[in-house]
matplotlib code that plots the C-alpha trace (Angstrom):
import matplotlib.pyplot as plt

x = [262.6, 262.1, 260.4, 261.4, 258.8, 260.8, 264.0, 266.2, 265.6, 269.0, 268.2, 265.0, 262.7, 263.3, 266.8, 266.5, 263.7, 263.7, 261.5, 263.6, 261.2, 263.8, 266.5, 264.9, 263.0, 265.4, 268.1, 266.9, 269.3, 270.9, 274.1, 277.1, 279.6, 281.9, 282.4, 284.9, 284.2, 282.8, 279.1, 278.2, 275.3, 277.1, 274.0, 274.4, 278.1, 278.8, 276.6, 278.5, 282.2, 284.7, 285.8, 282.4, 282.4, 281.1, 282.5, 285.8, 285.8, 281.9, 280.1, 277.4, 279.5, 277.1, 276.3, 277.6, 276.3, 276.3, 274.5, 273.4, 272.9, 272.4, 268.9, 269.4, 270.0, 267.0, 268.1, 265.9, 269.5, 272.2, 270.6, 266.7, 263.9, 261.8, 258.9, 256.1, 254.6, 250.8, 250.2, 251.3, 247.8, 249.6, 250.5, 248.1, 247.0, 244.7, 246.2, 247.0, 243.3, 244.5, 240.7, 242.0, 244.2, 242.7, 240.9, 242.9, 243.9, 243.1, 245.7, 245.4, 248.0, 251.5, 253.2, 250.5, 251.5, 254.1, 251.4, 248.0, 247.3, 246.9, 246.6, 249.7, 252.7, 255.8, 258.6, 258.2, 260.8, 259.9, 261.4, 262.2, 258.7, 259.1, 261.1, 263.9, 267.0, 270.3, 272.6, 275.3, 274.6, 278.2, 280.7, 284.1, 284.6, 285.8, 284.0, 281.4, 277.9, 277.0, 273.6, 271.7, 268.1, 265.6, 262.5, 258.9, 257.8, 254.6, 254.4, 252.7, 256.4, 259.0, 262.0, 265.6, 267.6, 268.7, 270.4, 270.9, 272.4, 273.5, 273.9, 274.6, 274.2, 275.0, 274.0, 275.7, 272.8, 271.0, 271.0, 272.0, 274.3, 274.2, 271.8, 272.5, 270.0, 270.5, 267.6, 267.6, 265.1, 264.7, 264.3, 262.7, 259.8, 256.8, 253.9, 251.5, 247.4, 248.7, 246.3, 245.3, 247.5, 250.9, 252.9, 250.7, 250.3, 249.1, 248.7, 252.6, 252.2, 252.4, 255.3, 258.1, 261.7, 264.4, 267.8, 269.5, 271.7, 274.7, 275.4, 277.7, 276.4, 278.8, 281.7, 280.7, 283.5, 283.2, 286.0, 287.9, 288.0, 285.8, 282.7, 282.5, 279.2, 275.9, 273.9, 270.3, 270.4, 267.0, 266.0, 263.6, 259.9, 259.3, 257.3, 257.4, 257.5, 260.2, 262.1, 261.5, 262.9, 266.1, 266.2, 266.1, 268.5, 267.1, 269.4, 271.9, 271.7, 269.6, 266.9, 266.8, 266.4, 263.6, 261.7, 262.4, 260.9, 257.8, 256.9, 256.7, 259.0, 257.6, 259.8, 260.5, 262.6, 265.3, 267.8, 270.7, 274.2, 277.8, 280.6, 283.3, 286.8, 288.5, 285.3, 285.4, 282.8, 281.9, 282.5, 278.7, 275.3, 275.7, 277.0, 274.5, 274.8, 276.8, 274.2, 270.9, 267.5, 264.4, 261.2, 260.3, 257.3, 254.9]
y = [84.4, 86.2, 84.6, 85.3, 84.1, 85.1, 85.0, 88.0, 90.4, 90.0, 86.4, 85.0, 83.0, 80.8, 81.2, 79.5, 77.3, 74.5, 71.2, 68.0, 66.0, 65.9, 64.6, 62.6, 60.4, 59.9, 57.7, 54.2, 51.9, 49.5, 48.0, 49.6, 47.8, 50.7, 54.2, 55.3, 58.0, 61.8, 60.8, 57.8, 57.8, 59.0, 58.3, 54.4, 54.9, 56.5, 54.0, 51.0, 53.1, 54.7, 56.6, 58.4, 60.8, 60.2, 59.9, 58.6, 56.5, 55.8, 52.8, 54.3, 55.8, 58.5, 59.7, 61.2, 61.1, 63.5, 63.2, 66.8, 66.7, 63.2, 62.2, 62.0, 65.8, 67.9, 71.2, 72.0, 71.6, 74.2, 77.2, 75.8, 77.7, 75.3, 73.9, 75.9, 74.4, 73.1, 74.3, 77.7, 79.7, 82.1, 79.0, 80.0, 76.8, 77.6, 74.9, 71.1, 70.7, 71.8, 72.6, 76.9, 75.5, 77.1, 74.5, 72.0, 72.7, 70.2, 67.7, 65.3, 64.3, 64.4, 67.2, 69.1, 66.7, 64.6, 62.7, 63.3, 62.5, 64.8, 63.9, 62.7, 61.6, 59.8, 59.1, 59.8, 60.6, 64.0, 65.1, 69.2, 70.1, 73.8, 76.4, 78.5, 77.6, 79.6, 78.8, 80.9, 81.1, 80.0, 77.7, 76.8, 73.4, 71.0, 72.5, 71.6, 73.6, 75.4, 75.3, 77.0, 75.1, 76.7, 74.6, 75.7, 72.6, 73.1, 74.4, 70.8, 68.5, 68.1, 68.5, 67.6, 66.0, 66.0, 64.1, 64.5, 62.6, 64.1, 62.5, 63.5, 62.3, 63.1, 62.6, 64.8, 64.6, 67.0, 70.6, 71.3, 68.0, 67.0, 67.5, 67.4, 66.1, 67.1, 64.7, 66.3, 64.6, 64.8, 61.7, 61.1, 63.8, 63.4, 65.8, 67.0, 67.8, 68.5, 69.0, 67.2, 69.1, 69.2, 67.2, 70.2, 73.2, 74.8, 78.4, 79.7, 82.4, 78.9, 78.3, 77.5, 77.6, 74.3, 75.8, 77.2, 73.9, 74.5, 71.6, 70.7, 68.8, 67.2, 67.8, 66.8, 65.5, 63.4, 60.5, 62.2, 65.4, 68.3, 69.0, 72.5, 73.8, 73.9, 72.0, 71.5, 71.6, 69.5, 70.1, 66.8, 66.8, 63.2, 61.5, 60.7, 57.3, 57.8, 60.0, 56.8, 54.4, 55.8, 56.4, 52.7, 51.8, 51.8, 54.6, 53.2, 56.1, 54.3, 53.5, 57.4, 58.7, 56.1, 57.8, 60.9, 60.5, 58.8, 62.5, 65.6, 67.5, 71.1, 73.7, 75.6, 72.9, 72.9, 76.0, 76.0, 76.5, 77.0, 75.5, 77.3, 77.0, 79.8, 80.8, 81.5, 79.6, 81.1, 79.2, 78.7, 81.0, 82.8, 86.3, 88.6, 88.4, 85.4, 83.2, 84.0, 82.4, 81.1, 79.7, 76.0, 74.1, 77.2]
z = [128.2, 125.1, 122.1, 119.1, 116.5, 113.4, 112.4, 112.4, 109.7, 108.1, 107.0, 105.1, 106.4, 103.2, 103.7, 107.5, 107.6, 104.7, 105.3, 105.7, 103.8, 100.6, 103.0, 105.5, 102.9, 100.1, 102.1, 102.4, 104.9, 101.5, 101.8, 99.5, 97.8, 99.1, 99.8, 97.1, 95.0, 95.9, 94.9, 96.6, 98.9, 102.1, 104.5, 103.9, 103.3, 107.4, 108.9, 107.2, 107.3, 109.1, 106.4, 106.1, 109.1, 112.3, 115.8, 116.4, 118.8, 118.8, 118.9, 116.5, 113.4, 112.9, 116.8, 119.9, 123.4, 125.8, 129.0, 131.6, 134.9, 136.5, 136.8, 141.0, 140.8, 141.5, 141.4, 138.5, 135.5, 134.7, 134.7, 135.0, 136.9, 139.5, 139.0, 140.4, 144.0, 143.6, 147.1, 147.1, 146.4, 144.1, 141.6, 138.8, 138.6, 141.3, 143.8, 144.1, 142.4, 139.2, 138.6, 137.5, 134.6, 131.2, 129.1, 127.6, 123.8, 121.8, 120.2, 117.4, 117.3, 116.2, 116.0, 117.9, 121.4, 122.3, 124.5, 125.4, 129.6, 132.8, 136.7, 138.6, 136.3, 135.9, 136.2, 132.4, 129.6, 127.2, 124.4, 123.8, 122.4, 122.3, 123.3, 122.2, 120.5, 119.7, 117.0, 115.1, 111.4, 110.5, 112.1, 111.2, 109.1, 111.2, 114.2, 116.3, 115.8, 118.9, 120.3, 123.0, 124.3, 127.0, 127.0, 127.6, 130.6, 132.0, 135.9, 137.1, 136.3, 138.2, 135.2, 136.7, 134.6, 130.6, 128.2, 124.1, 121.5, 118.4, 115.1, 111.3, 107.7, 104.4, 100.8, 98.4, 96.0, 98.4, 99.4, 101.7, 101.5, 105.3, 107.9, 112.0, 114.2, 118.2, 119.9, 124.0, 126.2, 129.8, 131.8, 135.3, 134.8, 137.2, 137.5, 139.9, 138.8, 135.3, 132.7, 129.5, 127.3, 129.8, 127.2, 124.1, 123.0, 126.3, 126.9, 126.6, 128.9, 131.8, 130.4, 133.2, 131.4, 132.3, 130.7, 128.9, 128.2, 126.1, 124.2, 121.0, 117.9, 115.5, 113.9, 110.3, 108.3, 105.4, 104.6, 107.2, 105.7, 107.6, 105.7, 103.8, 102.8, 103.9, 106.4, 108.2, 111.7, 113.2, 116.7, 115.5, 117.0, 118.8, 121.1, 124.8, 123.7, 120.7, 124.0, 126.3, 123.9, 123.6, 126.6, 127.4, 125.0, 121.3, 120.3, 117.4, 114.8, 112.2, 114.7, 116.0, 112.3, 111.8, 114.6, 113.4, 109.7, 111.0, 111.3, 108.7, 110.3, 111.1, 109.3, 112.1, 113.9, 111.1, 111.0, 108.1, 108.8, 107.0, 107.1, 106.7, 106.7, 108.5, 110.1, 113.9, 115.6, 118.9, 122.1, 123.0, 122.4, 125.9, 124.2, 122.4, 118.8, 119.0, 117.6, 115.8, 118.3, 117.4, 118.3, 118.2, 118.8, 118.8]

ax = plt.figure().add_subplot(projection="3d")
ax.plot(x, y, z, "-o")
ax.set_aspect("equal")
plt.show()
């Protein structure tokens, strides 16, 4: 997989990459007396309302589900490499011993690790840590955003199954006004001699790509009407244990953002888009130059 660590010349990094801190921590969960009038606070205002965008149909007003491969399939996911095989000498972890891996780079913390543990794993859920991630600069109002995900996994796990849950917001006191989050975790990963940083910042050139996943985040509309404008797309950093809890079922919309702002957000994970109307938004990432690619989590 190619990694791009930039983005693409015809767009500024200042133009791409803009912290989340002024949307993430301005839009406290209050109660509103209603969601009249084009400058209310729409992030209260969807979680409370119908009329404030969302997903028809949904439980959870401001969120949409959508699982991958079923966590019984162990084909490695659409499109996934294998995990490499402790046993084969040519593994360059130096066999089942794991005793050849580099040293461990240290973590901290958050957003440095996701978790900090080696040996034999699992089953354990993981959030996307790093990797690369397509999107197209420009979609059509009304239309869902596109988004291509390879993830760097470490050679030690076993990674066979996805899942994601995308969600949006908006308060129109911001730029840009609405913000997208797509939260992918994979569920059921074990792990075989792994080292201390598995779930870290290891050496990259170990990385082991699961993907690409093609998946669709949003539509944004806003009292029924599709959004027009601009928008932060947030491929969020979180926890194994933030992963595992929605994974087991603490995954209303309210209590996903609330994981998400217990962390400063690295810049890199947030990418802005346009909506447009009349824009043609490409099927999925899968043709060159149909989306612009980055690198996360590096």
């Amino acid at each position: 997989m190619t990694r791009l660590r930039a983005p693409t010349p015809r767009q500024s990094a200042a133009h791409l990459f803009k912290p989340l801190g002024a949307i993430a921590l301005v839009l406290p969960i209050v109660g509103l007396m209603g969601c009249e009038g084009p400058h209310k606070d729409l992030a209260e205002c969807a979680i409370s309302s119908p009329n404030c965008g969302g997903s028809d149909g949904d439980t959870d007003l401001t969120a949409g589900t959508t699982s991958g491969s079923s966590m019984s399939d162990t084909s490695g996911g659409p499109g996934g490499s294998n995990p490499s095989d402790p046993s084969d000498p040519s593994d360059p972890s130096g066999g089942s011993s794991g005793t050849n891996w580099p040293d461990p780079v240290p973590c901290d913390g958050p957003p440095d690790c996701t978790d900090q543990s080696g040996g034999d794993l699992g089953p354990v859920t993981m959030p996307f840590f790093r990797g690369q991630v397509c999107v197209p600069s420009t979609v059509g109002a009304g239309d869902a955003v596109p988004v291509r995900l390879t993830a760097c996994t470490h050679p030690c796990l076993a990674v066979n199954a996805y899942a994601f849950k995308h969600m949006f917001r908006c308060d129109l006191n911001n730029d840009p006004a609405c913000e997208l989050a797509a939260n992918v975790r994979y569920p059921g990963v074990t792990g075989q001699s792994c080292p201390d940083d598995v779930f870290g910042k290891f050496d990259d050139s170990y990385c082991d790509d699961y993907g690409p996943l093609d998946i669709m985040v949003g539509p944004v509309s806003l009292g029924g009407e599709p959004y027009e404008g601009t928008a932060s797309l947030l491929i969020p950093f979180l926890t194994n244990d933030d992963a595992g809890a929605i994974e087991g079922g603490n995954n209303s919309a309210d209590a996903v953002w609330g994981m998400i702002e217990q962390y400063e957000q690295p810049a890199d994970r947030s990418v802005t888009i346009t909506f447009s109307a009349g824009a043609q938004t490409p099927a999925d990432c899968s043709q060159d130059g149909a989306c612009d690619c980055y690198s996360v989590g590096y």
